[in-house]
C-alpha positions in Angstrom: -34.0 8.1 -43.0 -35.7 8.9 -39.5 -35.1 12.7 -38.9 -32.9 13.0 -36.0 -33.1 16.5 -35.4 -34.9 17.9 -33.2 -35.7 20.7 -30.9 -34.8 20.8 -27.3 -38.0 20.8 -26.0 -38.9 18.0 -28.5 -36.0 16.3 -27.0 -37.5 16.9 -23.4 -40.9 15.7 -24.4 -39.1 12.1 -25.2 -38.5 11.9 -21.1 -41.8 10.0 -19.9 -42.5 9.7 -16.2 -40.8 6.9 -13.9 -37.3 6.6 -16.8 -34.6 5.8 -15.5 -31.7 8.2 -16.7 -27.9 8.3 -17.5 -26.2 11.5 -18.7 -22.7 12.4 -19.8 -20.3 14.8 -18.4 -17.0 15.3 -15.7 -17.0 18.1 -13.6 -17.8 20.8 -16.2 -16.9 19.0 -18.9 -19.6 17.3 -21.6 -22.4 17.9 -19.8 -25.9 18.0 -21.7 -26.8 21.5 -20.1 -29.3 22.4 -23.2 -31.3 18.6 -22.4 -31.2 19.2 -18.7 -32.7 23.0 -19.7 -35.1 21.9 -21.7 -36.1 18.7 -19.0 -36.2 21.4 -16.0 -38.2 23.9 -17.9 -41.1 21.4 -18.3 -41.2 20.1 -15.0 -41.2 23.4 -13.8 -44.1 23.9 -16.8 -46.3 20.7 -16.5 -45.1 18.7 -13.4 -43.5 16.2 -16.0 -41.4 14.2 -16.1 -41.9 12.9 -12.5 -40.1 10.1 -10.6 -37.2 9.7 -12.4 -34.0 8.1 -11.3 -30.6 9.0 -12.2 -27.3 7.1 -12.7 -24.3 8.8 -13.3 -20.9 8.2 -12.7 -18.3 11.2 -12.5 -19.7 14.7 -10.5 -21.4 16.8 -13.3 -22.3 20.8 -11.7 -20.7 23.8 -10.9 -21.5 23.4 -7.1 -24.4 25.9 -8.2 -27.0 26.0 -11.0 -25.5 24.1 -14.0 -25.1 20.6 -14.3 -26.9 17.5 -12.8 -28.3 20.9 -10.1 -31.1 21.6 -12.8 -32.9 18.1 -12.0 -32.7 19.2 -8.5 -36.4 19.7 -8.4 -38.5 17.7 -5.3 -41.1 15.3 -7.4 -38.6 15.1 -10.3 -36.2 12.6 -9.5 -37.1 9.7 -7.2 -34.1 8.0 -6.5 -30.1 8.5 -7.3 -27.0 6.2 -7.7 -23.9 8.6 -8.1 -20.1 8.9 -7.7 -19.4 11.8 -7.0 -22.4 14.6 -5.5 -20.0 17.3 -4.1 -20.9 19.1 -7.5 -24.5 19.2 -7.4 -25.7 20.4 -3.8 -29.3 20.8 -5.0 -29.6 17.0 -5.6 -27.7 15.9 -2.6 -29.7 17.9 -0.4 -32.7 16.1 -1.6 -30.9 12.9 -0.6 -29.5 14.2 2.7 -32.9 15.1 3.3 -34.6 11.5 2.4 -36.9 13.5 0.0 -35.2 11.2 -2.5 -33.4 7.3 -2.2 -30.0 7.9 -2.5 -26.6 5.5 -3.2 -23.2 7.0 -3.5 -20.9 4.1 -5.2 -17.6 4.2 -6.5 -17.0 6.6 -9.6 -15.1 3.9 -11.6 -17.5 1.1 -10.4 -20.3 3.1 -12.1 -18.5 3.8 -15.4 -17.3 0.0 -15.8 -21.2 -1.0 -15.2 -22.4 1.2 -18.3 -20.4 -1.3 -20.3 -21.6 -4.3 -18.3 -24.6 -3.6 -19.0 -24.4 -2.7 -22.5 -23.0 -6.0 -22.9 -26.0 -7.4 -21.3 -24.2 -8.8 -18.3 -26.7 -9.2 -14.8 -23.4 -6.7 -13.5 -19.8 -6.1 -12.2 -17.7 -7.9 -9.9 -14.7 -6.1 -8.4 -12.7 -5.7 -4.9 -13.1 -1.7 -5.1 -14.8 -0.7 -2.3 -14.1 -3.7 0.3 -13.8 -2.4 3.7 -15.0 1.2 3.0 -18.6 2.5 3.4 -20.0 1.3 -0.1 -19.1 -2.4 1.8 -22.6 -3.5 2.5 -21.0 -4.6 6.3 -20.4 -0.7 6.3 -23.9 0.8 5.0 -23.6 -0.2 0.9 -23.3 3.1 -0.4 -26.5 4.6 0.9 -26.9 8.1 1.8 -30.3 8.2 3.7 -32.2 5.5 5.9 -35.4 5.1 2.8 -32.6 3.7 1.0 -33.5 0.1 1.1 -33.1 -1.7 -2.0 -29.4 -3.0 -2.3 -27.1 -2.0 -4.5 -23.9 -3.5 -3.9 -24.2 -7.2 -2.7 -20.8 -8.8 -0.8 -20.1 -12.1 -2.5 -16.9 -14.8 -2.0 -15.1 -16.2 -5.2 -12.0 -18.0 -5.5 -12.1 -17.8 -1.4 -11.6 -13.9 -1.9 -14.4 -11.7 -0.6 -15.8 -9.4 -3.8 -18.6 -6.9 -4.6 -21.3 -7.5 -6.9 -22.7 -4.3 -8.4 -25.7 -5.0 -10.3 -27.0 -4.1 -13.5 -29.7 -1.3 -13.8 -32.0 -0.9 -16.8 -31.2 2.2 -18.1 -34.1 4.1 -20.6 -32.8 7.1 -21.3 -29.1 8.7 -22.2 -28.6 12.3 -22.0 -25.1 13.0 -23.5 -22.7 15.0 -25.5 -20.7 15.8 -28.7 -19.8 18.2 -30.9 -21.0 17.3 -34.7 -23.9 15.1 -35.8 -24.8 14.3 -39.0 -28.5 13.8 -40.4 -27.8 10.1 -39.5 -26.8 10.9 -35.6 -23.5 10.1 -35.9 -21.5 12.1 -33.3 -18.0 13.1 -33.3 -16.3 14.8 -30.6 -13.5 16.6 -31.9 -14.0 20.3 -29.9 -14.9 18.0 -26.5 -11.6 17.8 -24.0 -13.2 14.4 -23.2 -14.5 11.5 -24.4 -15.9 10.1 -21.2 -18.2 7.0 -21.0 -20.7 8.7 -24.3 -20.3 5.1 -25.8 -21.0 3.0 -23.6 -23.7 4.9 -22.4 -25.5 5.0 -25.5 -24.8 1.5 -25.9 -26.4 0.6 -22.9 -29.5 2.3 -23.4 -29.8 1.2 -26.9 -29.6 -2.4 -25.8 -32.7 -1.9 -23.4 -34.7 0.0 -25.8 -34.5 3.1 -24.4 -34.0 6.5 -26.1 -30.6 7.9 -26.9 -30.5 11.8 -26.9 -27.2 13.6 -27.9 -26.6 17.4 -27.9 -24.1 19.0 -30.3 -22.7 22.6 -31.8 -23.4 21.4 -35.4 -25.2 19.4 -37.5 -23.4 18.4 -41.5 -25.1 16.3 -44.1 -25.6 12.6 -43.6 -22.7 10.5 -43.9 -19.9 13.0 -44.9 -18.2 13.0 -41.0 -14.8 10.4 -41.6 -15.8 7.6 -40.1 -12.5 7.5 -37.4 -13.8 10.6 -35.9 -17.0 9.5 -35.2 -17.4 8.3 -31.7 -21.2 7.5 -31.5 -22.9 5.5 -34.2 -26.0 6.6 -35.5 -27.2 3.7 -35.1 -27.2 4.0 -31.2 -28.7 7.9 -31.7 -32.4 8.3 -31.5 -32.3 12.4 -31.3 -29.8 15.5 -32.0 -30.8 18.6 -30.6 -28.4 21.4 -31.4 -27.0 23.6 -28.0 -27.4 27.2 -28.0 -23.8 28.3 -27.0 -23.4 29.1 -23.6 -25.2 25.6 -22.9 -22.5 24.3 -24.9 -19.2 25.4 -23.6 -16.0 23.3 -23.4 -16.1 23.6 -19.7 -17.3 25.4 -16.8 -14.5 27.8 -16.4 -13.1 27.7 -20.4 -15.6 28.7 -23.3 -13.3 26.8 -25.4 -9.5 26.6 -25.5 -7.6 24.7 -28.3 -5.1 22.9 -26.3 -8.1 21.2 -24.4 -9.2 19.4 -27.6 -5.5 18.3 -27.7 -5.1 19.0 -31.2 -1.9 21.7 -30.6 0.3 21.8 -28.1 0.7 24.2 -26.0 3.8 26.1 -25.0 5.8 25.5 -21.8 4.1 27.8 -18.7 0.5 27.6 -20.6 -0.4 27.0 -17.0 1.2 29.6 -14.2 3.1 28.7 -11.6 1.9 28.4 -8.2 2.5 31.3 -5.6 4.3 30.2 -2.2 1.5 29.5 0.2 0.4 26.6 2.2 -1.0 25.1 -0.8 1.9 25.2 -2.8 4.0 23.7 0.1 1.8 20.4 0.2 2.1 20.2 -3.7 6.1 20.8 -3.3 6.0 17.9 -0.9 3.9 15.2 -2.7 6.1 16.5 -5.4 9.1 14.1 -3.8 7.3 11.2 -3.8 6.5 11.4 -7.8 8.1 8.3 -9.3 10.6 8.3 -12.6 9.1 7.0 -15.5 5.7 6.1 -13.5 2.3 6.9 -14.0 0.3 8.8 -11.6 -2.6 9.8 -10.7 -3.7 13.5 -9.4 -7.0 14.0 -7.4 -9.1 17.2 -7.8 -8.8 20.2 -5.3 -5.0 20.3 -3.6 -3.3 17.6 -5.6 -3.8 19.5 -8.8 -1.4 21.9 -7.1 1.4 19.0 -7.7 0.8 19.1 -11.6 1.9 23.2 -11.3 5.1 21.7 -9.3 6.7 19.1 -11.7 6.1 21.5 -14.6 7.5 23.9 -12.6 10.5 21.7 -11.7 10.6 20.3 -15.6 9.5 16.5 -14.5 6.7 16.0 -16.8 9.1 14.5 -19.5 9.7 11.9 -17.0 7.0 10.8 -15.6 3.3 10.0 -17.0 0.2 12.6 -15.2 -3.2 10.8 -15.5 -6.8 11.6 -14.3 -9.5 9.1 -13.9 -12.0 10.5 -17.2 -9.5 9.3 -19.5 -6.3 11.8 -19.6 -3.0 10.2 -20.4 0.1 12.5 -20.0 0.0 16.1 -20.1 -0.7 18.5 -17.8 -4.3 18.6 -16.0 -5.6 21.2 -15.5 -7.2 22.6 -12.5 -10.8 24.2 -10.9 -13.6 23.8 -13.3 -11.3 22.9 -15.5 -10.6 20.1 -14.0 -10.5 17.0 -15.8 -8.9 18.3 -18.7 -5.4 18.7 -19.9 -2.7 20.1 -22.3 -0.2 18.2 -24.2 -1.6 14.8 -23.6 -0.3 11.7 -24.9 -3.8 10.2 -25.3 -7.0 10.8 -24.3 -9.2 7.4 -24.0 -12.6 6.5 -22.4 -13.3 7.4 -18.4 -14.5 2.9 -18.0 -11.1 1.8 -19.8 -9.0 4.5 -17.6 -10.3 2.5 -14.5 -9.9 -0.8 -15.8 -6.2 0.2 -16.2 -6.5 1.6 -12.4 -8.2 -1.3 -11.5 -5.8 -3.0 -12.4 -2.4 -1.9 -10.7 -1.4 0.6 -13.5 -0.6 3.3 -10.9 2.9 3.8 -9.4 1.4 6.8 -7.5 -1.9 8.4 -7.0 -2.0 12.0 -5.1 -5.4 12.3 -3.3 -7.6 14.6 -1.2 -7.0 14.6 2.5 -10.3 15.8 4.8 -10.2 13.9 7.7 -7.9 11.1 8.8 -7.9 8.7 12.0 -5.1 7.0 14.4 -5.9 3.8 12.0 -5.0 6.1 8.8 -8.8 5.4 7.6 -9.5 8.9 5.2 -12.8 10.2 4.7 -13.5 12.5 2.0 -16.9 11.7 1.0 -19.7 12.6 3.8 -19.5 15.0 6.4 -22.8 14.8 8.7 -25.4 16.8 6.4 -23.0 17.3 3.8 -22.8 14.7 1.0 -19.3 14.8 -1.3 -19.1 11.6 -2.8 -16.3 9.8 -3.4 -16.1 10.0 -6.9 -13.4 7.5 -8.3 -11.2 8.5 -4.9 -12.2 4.2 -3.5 -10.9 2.4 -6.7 -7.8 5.2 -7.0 -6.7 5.0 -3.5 -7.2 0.9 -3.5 -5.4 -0.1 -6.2 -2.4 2.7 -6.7 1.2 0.5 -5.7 1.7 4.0 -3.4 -0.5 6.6 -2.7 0.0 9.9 -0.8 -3.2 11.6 1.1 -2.7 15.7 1.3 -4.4 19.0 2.3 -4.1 21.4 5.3 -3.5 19.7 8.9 -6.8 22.3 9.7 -9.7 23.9 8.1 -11.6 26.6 7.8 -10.0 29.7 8.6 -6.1 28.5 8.6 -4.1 31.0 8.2 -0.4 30.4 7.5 2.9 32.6 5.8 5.6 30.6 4.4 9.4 32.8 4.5 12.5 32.6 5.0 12.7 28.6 4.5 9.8 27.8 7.2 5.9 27.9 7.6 4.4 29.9 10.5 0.8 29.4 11.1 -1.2 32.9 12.1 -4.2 31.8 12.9 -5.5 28.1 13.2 -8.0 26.6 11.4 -11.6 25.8 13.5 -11.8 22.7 12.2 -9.5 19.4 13.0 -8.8 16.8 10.3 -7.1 14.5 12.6 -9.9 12.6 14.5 -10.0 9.9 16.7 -12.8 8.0 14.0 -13.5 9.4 10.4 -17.3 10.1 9.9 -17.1 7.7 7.1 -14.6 5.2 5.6 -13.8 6.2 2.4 -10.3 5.0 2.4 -9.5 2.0 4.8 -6.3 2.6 6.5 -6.3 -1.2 8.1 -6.7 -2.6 4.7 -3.9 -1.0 3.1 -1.7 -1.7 6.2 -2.3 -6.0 6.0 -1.9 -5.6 2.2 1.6 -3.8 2.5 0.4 -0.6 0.4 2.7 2.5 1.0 0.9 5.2 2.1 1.3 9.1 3.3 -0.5 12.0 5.1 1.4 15.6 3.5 0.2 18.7 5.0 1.8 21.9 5.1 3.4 21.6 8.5 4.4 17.5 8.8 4.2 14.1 7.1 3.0 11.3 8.7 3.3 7.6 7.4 1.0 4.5 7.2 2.1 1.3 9.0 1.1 -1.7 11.3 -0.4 0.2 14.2 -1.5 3.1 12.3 -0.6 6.8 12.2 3.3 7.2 12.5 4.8 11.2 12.2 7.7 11.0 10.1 8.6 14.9 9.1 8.0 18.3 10.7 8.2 21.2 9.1 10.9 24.3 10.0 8.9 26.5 12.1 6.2 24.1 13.6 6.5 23.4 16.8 5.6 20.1 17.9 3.2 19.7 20.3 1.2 23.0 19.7 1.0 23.2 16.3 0.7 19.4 15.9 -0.3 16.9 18.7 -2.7 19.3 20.6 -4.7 19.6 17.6 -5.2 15.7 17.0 -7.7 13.8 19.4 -5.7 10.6 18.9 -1.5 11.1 18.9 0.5 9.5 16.4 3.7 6.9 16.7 6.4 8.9 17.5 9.9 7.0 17.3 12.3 9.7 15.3 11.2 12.7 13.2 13.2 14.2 10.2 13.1 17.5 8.9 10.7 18.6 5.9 13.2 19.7 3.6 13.8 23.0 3.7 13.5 24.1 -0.2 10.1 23.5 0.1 9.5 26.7 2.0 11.4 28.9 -0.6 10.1 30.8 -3.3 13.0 29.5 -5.9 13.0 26.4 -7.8 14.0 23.8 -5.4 16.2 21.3 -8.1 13.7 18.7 -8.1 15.0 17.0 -10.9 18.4 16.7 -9.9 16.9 14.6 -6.6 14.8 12.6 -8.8 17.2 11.7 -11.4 19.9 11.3 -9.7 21.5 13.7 -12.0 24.0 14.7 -8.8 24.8 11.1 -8.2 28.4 11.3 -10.0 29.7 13.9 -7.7 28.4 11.9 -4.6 31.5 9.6 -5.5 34.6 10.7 -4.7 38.2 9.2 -4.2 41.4 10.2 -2.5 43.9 9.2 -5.3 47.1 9.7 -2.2 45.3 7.9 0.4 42.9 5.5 -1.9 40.0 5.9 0.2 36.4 6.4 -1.4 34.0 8.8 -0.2 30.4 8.2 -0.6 27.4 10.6 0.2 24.5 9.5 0.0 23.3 12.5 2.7 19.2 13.0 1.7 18.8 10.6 -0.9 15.9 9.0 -2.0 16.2 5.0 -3.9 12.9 4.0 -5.1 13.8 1.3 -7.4 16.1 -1.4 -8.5 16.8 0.6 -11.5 18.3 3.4 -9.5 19.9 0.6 -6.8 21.9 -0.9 -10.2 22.7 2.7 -11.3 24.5 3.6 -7.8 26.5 -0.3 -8.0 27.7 0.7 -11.7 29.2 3.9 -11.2 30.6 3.1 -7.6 32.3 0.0 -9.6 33.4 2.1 -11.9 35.2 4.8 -10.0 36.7 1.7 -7.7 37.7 -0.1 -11.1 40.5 2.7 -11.4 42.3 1.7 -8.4 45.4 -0.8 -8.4 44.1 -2.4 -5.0 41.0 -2.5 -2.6 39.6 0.3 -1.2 38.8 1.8 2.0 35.0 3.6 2.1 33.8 6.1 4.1 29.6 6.0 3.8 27.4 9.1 4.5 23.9 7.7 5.3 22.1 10.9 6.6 18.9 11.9 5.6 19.1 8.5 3.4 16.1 6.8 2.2 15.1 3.4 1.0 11.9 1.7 0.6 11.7 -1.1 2.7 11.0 -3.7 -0.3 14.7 -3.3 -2.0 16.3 -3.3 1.4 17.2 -6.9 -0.2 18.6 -5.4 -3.2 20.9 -2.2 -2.0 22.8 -5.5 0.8 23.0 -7.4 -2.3 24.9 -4.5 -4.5 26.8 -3.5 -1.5 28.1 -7.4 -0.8 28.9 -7.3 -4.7 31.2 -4.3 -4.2 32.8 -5.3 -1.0 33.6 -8.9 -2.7 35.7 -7.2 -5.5 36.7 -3.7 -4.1 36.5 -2.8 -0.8 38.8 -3.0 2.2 37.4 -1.8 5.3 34.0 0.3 5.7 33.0 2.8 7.6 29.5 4.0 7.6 27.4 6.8 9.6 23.9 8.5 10.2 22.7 11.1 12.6 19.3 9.1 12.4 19.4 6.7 15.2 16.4 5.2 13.4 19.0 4.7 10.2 21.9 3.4 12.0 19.3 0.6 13.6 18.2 -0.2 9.7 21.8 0.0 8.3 22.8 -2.6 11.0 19.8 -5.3 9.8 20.6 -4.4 6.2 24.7 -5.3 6.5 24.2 -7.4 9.8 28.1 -8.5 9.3 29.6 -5.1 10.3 27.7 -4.0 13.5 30.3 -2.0 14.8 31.3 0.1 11.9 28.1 1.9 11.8 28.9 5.8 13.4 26.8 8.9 14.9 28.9 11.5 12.9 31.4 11.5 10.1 34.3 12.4 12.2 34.0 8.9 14.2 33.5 7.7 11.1 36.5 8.5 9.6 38.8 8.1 12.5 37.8 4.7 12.9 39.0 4.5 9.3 42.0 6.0 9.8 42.8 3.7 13.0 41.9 0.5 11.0 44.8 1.6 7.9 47.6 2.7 11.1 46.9 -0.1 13.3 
């Protein structure tokens, strides 16, 4: 048997000038720090290895030292094709620079091509990134003018316009696990994270390159159960054992049980939020969070909305994912990021995307750091600062409804939230709200022709995606309009009518979420006057998101009206009411169905001139029984049963 073991430096000296690299890791999360240690220190040494080039998918630093930073060396690396570079500022400086050639693609694109090229494909075809700056119309992903050789390639199949992203031959795989045997086979059973280690190693193994794993432990050859291992030793050309502190679960956690998902962890593991701006965002997105669904939660502010349901006990009911392979649970946040406690499952980082890809998300919950009057969202370039977009393009592209949030300003806002509304002390330098993003990340015209529901939270409003771009829907209590909002964007929004943010958000109790989002309330919305027979239905501030919850409210109106001897006379509160547009269709249908075998006459109002205009398309056969308040409302009731 071929001793596997080996030293770091051993491990280094394997690394010959001009390879072409992959390494392993997610945020601060299985990241080869003892390899990239050992391939710094000789550079640094000998000037060796030289020229290399780098592939990797998800952002793998500390925004410091650690990480992908330690390659950050001039004469090093030659050329770079990330997803995300927000993490490792040494390397993206040498790309900003164009000391090095430099291509930021899509996170998931990256992590599907290690398995397309395992496979031995020439590489991957997919619609992420259509219409956004990794769109070879828009600059194909590179960050700095000596970036010439393409790397995404715009192609038309089936009549549909597609990206081709093609194979690279990778030669050497840095990556990570936690035992190896003599044999290099690698389990991962203390990692929060299995990542794309596999596929990686498979890749490399297929071009003849070198696979190189760190771990904590070595145990004799062949005794690790073969379930556990995730590596074959087959694929494993060296082990080098970690010293400890190059070897730590992530960036912010040495090591914490719950991350390895083999306990769970009690309720409040993670602390609830205090009431700031930050909080108020999360509260807001917090709405929006579909029952039953799956969603997807961004790094930064919409980790704040993970805090929230727990807070609000809504994790039972809905499905929390993030893009390295996290099913269920509750991420966690900061250099922690990535992982997560109490998880259903945790499976491969490629196979999470294909599942993204592929419509599985009822809601994603995404960075917002600038926007436009088209609803275009940049998060990944801001002039000599290179971010990366990280999975954010195939996320945002694909989610059925996604929701864009983070301070209306930066850098420097200060804001207090009291008393039930938000008052900003001192404004942030920096807008968000420009009349063109520095760089399309997000396309806001794309997501408009393909019907995709789509929203802007900050702390202080809410505005909406549709036809002709940015439209303000909410304002918050305590914001005043046109300081606080429209002098601070270069572009103004459509303004037709503008509803209150609701006010719970702004107080520092729970704010009933559940009881909103499952309708547990709904019973005591119906009510009927036994003397007079009349039925009383408010439906003041509610939210119907699906057909589920349209059959729900038919069922148990039915079956209050079933109890009367005759027809019935309604009285319908509709202020505040929300429905999405696509089961308009549905609620007229369940409303005809309960007018054909209960109802007499109906009387329906809204404050919302907006609403009253909907509710007269939706039941176009009663235009004039549609009311400002409920007092007209019920007097023209009253009228109808005297006259």
């Amino acid at each position: 048997m071929k001793r596997k073991v080996v030293s770091a430096a051993e491990a280094a000296a394997l690394v010959r000038d001009g390879d072409t690299l992959t390494t392993s890791g997610f945020v601060g999360i299985g990241v080869p720090d003892e390899l990239l240690v050992a391939i710094e220190a000789r550079f640094v040494e000998t000037g060796h290895p030289r020229g290399l080039s780098l592939v990797f998918a998800a952002g793998q630093g500390d925004g410091r030292e650690r990480g992908l930073n330690r390659l950050g060396h001039e004469g090093l690396l030659k050329r770079v094709v990330g997803g995300h570079w927000g993490l490792i500022p040494k390397v993206a400086r040498l790309a900003t620079e164009g000391k090095i050639e430099g291509w930021n693609l899509p996170q998931g694109c990256i992590s599907q091509l290690f398995r397309d090229i395992a496979a031995g494909k020439p590489g991957m075809l997919s619609k992420v990134g259509l219409e956004t700056f990794v769109d070879p119309r828009q600059g194909g992903g590179a960050v700095n003018e000596i970036s010439t050789e393409p790397q995404v390639e715009l192609m038309q199949m089936g009549g549909e316009e597609v990206l081709f992203y093609p194979a690279q031959k990778l030669t050497v795989a840095l990556l990570r696990g936690t035992t190896a045997d003599e044999a290099g086979n690698i389990t991962m059973e203390r990692e929060a994270l299995l990542i794309d280690n596999l596929a990686q190693a498979m890749a490399v193994k297929n071009a003849g390159g070198v696979v190189i794993v760190q771990v904590e432990r070595i145990a004799a050859a062949r005794t690790l159960p073969a379930r556990d291992v995730h590596i074959p030793g087959i694929l494993v050309d060296a082990v080098v054992v970690a010293a400890p502190e190059n070897h730590v679960q992530t960036y912010s956690t040495g090591y914490s049980h719950a991350f390895t998902n083999r306990i769970r962890s009690p309720q409040g593991e993670i602390p609830a939020m205090q009431l700031d701006a930050r909080k108020v965002i999360a509260r807001r997105c917090a709405f929006e969070l579909p029952v039953n669904g799956v969603v997807n939660l961004g790094i930064g502010m919409p980790e704040g909305v993970a805090a929230v349901a727990a807070e609000e006990g809504l994790l039972e009911h809905l499905t929390l994912t993030a893009e390295p392979g996290v099913v269920g649970g509750q991420p966690a946040s900061g250099l922690d990021f990535g992982a997560a406690i109490n998880t259903d499952a945790v499976i491969p980082q490629n196979n999470q995307f294909d599942f993204y890809d592929g419509g599985g998300l009822d809601m994603a919950c995404l960075g917002l750091a600038q926007a436009d009057a088209q609803g275009n969202v940049n998060v990944s370039r801001f002039g000599p600062r290179l971010a990366g977009a990280g999975g954010f393009i195939n996320i945002s592209q694909n989610a059925n409804s996604v929701i864009f949030c983070g301070t209306f300003t930066a850098s420097g806002l200060e804001t207090e939230v009291a008393d039930g509304r938000i008052t900003i002390r001192r404004e942030g330098r920096l807008r968000k709200f420009l009349t063109h993003v520095e760089q399309i990340t997000f396309s806001g015209s794309r997501a408009s022709r393909l019907g995709q529901s789509v929203l802007y939270v900050t702390e202080r409003c809410v505005f909406g995606l549709g036809p002709g771009g940015l439209r303000l829907l909410e304002l918050a209590p305590g914001v005043d309009l046109e300081r606080d909002v429209l002098a601070l964007m270069d572009t103004a929004p459509i303004i037709d009518e503008i509803r209150q943010m609701d006010a719970r958000i702004f107080r520092d109790v729970e704010m009933g979420l559940s009881t909103d989002l499952l309708h547990l309330d709904l019973p005591d919305r119906i009510a009927i006057d036994r003397e007079t027979g009349q039925l009383f239905l408010n439906f003041e501030k509610m939210r119907i998101r699906t057909a589920d919850e349209v059959a729900r409210v038919g069922r148990l109106v039915a079956e209050t009206c079933a109890t009367q001897p005759g027809r019935v006379d309604v009285v319908v509160n509709y202020d505040g009411f929300q429905i999405d547009e696509m089961l308009e269709a549905d609620w007229a249908e369940m409303v005809g169905g309960l007018t054909g075998r209960f109802y007499g006459t109906v009387s329906r109002y809204s404050g919302s001139a907006f609403m009253r205009m909907k509710l007269r398309r939706v039941f176009p056969e009663a235009p004039t029984h549609i009311f400002e308040t409920g007092e007209q409302a019920k007097a023209f009731l009253d009228q109808s049963k005297s006259g």
